[in-house]
DOTOR-294372 format. One record per residue (C-alpha): residue number from 1; x, y, z. Coordinates in nm, 3 decimals. Example, Ala and Ser with C-alpha at 12.3 -4.5 7.8 and 13.67 -1.06 7.14 Angstrom:
2
- 1/1.230/-0.450/0.780 .
- 2/1.367/-0.106/0.714 .
This chain:
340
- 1/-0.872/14.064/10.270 .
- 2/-1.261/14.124/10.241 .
- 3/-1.157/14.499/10.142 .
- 4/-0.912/14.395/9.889 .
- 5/-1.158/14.103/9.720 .
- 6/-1.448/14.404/9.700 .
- 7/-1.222/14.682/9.524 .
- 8/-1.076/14.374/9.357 .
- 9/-1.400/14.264/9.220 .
- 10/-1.499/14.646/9.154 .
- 11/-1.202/14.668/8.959 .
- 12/-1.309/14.366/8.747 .
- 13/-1.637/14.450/8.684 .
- 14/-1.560/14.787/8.544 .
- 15/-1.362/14.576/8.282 .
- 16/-1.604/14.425/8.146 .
- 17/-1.836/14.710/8.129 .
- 18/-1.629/14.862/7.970 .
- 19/-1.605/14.555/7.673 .
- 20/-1.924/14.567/7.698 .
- 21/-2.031/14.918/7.618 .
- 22/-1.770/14.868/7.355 .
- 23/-1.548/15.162/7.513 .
- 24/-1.271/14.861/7.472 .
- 25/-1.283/14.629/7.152 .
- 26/-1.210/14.316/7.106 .
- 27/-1.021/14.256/6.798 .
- 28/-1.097/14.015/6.562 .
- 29/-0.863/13.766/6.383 .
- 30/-0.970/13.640/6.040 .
- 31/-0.969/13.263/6.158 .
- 32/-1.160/13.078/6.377 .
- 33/-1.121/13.130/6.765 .
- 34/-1.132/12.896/7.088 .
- 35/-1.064/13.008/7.367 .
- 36/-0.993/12.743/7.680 .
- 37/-1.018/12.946/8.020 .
- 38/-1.165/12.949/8.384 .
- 39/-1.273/13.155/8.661 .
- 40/-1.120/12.961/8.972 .
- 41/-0.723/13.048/8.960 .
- 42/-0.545/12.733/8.883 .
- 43/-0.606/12.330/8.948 .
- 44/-0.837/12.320/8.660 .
- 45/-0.604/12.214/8.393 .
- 46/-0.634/12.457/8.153 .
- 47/-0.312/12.355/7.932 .
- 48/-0.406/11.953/7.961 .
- 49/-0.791/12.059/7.797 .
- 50/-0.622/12.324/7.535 .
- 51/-0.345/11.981/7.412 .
- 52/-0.702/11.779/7.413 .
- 53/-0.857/12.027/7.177 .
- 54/-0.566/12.136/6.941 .
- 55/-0.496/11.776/6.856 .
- 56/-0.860/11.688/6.821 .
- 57/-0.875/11.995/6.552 .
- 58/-0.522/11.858/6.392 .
- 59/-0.631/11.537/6.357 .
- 60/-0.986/11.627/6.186 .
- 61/-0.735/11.810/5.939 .
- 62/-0.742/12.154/6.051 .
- 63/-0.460/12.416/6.018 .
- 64/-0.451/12.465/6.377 .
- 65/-0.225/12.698/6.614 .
- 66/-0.179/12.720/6.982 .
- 67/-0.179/13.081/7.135 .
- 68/-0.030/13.119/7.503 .
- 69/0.057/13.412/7.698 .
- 70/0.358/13.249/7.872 .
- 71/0.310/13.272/8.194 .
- 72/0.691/13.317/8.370 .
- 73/0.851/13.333/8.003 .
- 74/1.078/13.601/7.864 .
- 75/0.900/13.616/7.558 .
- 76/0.553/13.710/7.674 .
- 77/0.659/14.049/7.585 .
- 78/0.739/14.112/7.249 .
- 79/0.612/13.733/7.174 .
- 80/0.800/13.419/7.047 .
- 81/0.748/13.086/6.827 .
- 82/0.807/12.787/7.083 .
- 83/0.734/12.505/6.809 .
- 84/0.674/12.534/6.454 .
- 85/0.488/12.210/6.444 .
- 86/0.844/12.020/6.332 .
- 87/1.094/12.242/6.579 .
- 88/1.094/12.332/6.896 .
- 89/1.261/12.692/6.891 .
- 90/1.266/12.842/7.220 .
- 91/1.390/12.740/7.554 .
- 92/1.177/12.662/7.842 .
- 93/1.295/13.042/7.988 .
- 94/1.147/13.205/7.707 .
- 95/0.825/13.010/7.689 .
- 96/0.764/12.953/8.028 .
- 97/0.687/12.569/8.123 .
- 98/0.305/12.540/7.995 .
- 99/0.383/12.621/7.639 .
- 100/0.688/12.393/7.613 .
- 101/0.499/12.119/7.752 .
- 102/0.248/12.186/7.497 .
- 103/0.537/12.215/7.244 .
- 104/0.690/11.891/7.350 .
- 105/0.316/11.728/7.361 .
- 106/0.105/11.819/7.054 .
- 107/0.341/11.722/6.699 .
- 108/0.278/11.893/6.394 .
- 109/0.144/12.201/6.563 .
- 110/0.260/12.566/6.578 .
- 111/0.275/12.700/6.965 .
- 112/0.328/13.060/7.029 .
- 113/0.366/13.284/7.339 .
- 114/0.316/13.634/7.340 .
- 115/0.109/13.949/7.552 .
- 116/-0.087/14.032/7.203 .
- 117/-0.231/13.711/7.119 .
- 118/-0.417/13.918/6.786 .
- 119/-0.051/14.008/6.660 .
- 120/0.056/13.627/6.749 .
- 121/-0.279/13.501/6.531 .
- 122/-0.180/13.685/6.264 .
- 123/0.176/13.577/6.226 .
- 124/0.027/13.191/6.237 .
- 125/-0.184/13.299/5.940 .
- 126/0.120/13.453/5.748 .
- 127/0.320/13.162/5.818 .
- 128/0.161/12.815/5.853 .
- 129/-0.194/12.921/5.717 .
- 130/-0.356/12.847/6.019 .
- 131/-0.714/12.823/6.014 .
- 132/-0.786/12.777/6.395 .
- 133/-0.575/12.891/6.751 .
- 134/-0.700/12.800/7.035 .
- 135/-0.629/13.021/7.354 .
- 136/-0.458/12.869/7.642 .
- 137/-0.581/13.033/7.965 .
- 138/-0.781/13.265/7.729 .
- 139/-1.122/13.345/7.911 .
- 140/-0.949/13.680/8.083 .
- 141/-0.799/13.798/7.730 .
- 142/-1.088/14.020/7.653 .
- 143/-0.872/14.199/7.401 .
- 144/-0.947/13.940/7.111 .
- 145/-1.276/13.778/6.992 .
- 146/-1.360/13.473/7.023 .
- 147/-1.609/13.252/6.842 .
- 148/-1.622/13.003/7.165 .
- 149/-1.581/13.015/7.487 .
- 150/-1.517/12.680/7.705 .
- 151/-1.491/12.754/8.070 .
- 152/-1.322/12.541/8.317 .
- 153/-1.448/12.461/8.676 .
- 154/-1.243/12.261/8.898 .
- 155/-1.496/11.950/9.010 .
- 156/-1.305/11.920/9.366 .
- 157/-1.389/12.343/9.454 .
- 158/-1.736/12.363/9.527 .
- 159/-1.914/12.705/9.382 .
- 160/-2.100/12.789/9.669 .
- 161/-1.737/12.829/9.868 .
- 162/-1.538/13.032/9.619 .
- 163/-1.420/13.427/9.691 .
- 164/-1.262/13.671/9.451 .
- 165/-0.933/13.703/9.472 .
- 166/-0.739/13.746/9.727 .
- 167/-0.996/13.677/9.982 .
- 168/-1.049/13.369/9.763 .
- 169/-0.941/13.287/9.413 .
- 170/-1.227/13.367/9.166 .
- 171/-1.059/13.542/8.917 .
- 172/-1.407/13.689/8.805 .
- 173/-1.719/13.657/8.964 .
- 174/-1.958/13.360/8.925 .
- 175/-2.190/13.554/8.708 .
- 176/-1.908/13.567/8.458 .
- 177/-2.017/13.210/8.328 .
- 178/-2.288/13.328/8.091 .
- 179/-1.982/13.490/7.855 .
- 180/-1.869/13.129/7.795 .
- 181/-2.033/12.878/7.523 .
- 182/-1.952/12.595/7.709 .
- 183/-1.907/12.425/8.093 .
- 184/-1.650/12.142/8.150 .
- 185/-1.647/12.049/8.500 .
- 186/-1.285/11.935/8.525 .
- 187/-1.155/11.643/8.750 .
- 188/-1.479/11.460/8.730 .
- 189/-1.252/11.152/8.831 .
- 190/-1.253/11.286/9.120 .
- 191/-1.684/11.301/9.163 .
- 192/-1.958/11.035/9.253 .
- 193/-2.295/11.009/9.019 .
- 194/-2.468/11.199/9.320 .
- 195/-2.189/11.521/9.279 .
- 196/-2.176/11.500/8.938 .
- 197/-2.560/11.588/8.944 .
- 198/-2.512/11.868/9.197 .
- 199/-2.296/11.987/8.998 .
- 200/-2.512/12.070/8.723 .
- 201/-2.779/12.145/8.943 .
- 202/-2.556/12.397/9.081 .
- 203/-2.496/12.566/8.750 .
- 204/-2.827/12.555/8.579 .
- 205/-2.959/12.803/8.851 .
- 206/-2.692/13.015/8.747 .
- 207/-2.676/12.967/8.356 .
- 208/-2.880/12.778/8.058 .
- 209/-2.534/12.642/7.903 .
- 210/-2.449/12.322/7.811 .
- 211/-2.258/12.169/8.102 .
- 212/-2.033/11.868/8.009 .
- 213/-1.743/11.647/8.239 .
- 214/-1.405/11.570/8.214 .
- 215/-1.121/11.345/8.395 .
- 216/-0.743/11.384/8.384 .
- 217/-0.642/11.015/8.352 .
- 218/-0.236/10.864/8.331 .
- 219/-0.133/10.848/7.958 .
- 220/0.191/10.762/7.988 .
- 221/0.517/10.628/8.261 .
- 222/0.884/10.734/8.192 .
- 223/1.195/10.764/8.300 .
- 224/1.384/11.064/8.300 .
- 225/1.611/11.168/8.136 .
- 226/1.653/10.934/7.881 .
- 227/1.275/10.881/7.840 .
- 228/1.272/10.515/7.867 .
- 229/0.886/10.460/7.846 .
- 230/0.747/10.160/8.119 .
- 231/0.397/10.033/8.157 .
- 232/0.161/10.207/8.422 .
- 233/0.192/9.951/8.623 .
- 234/0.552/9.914/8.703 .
- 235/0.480/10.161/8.979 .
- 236/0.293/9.965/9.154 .
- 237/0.351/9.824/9.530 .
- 238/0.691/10.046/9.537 .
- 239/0.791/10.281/9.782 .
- 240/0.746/10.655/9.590 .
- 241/0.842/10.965/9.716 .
- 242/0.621/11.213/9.480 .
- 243/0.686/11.556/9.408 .
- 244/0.516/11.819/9.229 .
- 245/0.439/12.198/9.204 .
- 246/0.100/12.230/9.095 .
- 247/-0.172/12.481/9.179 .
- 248/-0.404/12.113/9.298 .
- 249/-0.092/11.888/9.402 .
- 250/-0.365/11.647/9.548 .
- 251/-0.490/11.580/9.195 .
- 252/-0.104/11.470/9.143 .
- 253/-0.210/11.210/9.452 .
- 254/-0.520/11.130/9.286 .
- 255/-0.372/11.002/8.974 .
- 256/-0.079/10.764/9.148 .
- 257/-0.396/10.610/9.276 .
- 258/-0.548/10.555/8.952 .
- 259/-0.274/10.341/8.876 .
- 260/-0.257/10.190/9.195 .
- 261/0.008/10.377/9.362 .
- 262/0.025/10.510/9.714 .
- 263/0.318/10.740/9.778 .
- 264/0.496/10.735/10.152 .
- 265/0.545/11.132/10.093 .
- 266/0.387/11.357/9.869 .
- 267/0.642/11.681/9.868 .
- 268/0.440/11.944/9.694 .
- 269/0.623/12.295/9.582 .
- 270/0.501/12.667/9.457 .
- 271/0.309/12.657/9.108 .
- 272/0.534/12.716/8.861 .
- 273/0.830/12.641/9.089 .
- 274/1.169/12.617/8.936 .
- 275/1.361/12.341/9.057 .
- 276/1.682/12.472/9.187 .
- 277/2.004/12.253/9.289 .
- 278/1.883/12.259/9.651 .
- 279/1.565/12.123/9.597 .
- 280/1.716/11.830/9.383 .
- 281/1.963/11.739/9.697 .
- 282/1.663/11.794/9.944 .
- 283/1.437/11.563/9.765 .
- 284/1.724/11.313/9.748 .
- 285/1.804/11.331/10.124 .
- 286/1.422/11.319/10.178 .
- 287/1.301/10.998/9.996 .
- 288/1.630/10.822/10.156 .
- 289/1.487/10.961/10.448 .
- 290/1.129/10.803/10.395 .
- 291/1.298/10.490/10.285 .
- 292/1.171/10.563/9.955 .
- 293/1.308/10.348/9.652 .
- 294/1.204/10.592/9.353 .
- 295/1.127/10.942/9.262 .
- 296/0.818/11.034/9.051 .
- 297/0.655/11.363/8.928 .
- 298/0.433/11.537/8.640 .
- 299/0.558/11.600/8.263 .
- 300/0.509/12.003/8.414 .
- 301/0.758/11.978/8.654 .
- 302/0.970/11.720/8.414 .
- 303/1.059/12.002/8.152 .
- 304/1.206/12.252/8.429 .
- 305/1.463/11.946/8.545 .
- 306/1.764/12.019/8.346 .
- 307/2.019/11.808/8.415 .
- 308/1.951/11.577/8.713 .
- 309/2.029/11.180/8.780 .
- 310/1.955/11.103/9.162 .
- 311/2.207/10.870/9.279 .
- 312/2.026/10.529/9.322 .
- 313/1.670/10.679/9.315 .
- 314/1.508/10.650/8.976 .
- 315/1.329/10.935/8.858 .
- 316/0.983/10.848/8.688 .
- 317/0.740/11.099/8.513 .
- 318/0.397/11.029/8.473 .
- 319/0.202/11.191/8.214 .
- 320/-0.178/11.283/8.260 .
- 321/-0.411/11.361/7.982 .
- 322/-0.756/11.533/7.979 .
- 323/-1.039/11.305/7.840 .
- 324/-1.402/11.391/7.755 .
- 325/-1.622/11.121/7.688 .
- 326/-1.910/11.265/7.595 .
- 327/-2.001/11.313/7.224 .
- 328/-2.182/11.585/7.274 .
- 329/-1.932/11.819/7.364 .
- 330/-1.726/11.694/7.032 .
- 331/-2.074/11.769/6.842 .
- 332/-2.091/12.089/6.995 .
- 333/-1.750/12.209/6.988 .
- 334/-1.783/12.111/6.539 .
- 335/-2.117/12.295/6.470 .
- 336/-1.929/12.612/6.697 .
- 337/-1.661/12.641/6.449 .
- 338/-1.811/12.534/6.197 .
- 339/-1.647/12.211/6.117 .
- 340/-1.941/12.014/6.034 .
């Protein structure tokens, strides 16, 4: 593994010399750029920060786009429109489950998938007049400028413990930080006053930039399919079995405690998994087996579903939601692109 992580990270630094000699070029879109990313591979929810941003742009009035590779999706290739803003337009197997979420989540806004995220700007211009995209998972995509940066660390991973991949999963190294404009320490529900200020300890030997915080918090309780939508509290004192396949699945655990739930079983699956008839009947057998009285999962997992009613066992999704309380971020991120 320690072989592999040192040709690995040989392999990634010759990248970005490479940028930045200029021997590769970043294009450069004629609209404004914002790119939501991180180093540490998954758990430090990328697609939750890049639905926080788009719909703070939308709602300040900007023409605004969101740009996604499409991870798992069948149109990563030659690129697809997911939602027009009114429509969705693709299914979850040509998006992949990230933009559809984001399709299903942010109203009013375009969401596109494709490999060449400068051909999939363009065709926002042409059709919607878009005057801003911002970059899901974007800090890697070296192939198209930016004009900001906002890098991702997971709150719950310390720094000092992290190895490039696959010895570890630092999918750049650590001096890598100084291309972004901005630090969000991510899951900062998750930290005490006393880590919070390690934190940025921690990073200011490394870097000068700004470094803000952020929390996923539960938005929103419903039952699926038929989306009946219940108060956060209804899932309290009741015997859940919780599922989910997430990079972090204890942040999943986290946030059924923030709403003061305590799950008999937590039955965590694959990123990205794709729920399959089996694992519907074994997750049936398994909270009758727990004696529990309810099913509940994330919105991610939600849109891969298709059609499912346990027998007896309601199914409940909870939906999480970046927040970032700090105004200076939202003062930074407007002077950055120049909305202000």
């Amino acid at each position: 593994m320690r072989i592999a992580a040192i040709l690995y990270g040989l392999a990634v630094r010759f990248r970005l010399w490479l940028y930045k000699k200029r021997i590769l070029q970043s294009r450069r879109l004629p609209l404004k750029v914002i790119s939501i990313g991180n180093l540490i591979a998954g758990g430090a929810g990328k697609t939750p920060h890049t639905a926080l941003v788009a719909g703070y742009l939308h709602e300040k009035g900007i023409k605004t786009a969101v740009l996604s590779r499409g991870f798992g999706g069948t149109g990563t290739k030659h690129g697809a429109i997911v939602s027009d803003g009114r429509t969705i337009r693709s299914t979850i197997k040509e998006s992949g489950e990230e933009p559809f979420w984001l399709a299903q989540k942010l109203k009013g806004l375009p969401v596109v998938v494709g490999r060449d995220r400068f051909r999939s700007g363009l065709e926002c211009l042409e059709k919607w007049q878009t005057e801003c995209v911002v970059l899901d998972d974007g800090f890697q995509h070296l192939e198209l400028a930016r004009d900001i940066d906002i890098l991702l660390l997971p709150g719950h991973r310390p720094l000092s413990l992290e190895r490039l991949l696959p010895q570890g999963m630092l999918r750049e190294p650590l001096e890598s930080m100084n291309r972004a404009n901005i630090i969000l320490v991510s899951h900062a529900e998750r930290l005490d006053d006393r880590a919070k200020k390690n934190w940025v300890s921690e990073i200011q030997s490394r870097t000068s930039l700004p470094v803000f915080f952020s929390e996923h918090r539960p938005s929103s309780l419903w039952r699926y399919p038929d989306r009946e939508e219940l108060p956060l509290t209804w899932l309290q004192g009741r015997q859940v079995l919780a599922f989910c396949g997430l990079a972090d699945p204890d942040s999943f655990r986290f946030s059924l405690k923030q709403v003061g739930t305590v799950p008999v079983h937590l039955k965590p699956f694959p990123d990205h998994h794709r729920y399959r008839r089996k694992d519907k009947e074994e997750l049936e057998t398994l909270a009758r087996s727990v004696k529990a009285n309810l099913l509940v999962t994330t919105e991610k997992d939600a849109v891969k579903f298709g059609e499912w009613l346990p027998v007896d066992l309601p199914l409940m999704v909870l939906g999480v939601e970046a927040a970032i309380q700090d105004s200076g971020f939202w003062d930074l991120l407007d002077r950055e692109v120049c909305l202000v």
